[in-house]
N, C-alpha and C positions, 0 to 999 in steps of 0.2 A: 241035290241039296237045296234047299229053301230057302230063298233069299227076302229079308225085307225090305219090301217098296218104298216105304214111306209111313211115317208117324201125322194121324190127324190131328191138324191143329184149329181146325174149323169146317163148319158145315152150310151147306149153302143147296134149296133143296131148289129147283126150277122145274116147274108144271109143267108134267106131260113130258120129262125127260130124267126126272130121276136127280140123285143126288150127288152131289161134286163135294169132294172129298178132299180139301187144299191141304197140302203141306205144310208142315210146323216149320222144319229148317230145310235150308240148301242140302237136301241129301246126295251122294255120287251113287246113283244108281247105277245099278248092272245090268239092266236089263230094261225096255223101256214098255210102257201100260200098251197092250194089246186089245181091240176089241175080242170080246168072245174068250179071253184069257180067266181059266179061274181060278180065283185067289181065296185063302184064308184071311177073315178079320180075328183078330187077337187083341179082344175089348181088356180093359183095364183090371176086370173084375177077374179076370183068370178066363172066360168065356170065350168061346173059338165059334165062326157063323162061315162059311163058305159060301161066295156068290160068284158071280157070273160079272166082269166087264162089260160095258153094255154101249160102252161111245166114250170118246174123249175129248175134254176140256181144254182149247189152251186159254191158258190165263194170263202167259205173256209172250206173244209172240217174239218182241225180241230178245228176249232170254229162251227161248225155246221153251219153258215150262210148259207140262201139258199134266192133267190131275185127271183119276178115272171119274166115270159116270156108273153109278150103282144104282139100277134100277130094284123094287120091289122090296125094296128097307126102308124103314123109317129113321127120324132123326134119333129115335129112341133107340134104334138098331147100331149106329154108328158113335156114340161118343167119342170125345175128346178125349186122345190120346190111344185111341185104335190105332194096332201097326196092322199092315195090310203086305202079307207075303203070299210069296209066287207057292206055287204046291210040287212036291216033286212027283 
């Protein structure tokens, strides 16, 4: 069964490692971002893009927050309000 990760709520692209993908809300994940893990993106528009995990972000170490690194997309690839699930 297919879980979703997380709803993009902004984007933040860093040279030479791809793009970090932060969280809109505190979501209770099930499951936690894997490198090498691959996910469907499920853009706004009805459009579905599958990539590849590539490294992970923490953005707050003391809340544990950790957001994936999406290598080989563009900002134009990920809009605001892509949810990003696991694939079964």
């Amino acid at each position: 069964m297919a879980i979703c990760l997380m709803k993009v709520s902004e984007i933040f692209e860093i040279k030479g490692r791809g793009l970090v993908a932060c969280l809109g809300v505190s979501w209770d994940l099930q499951e936690e971002f894997q490198i090498g893990q691959t996910v469907e993106l499920r853009r706004p528009d009805g459009s579905r893009l599958t990539t590849e995990i590539q490294g992970i972000e923490h953005i707050s170490p003391n809340m544990h927050r950790v957001t994936p690194l999406l290598f080989h997309l563009s900002k134009r690839d990920l809009p605001i309000g892509t949810e990003v699930w696991t694939i079964d």
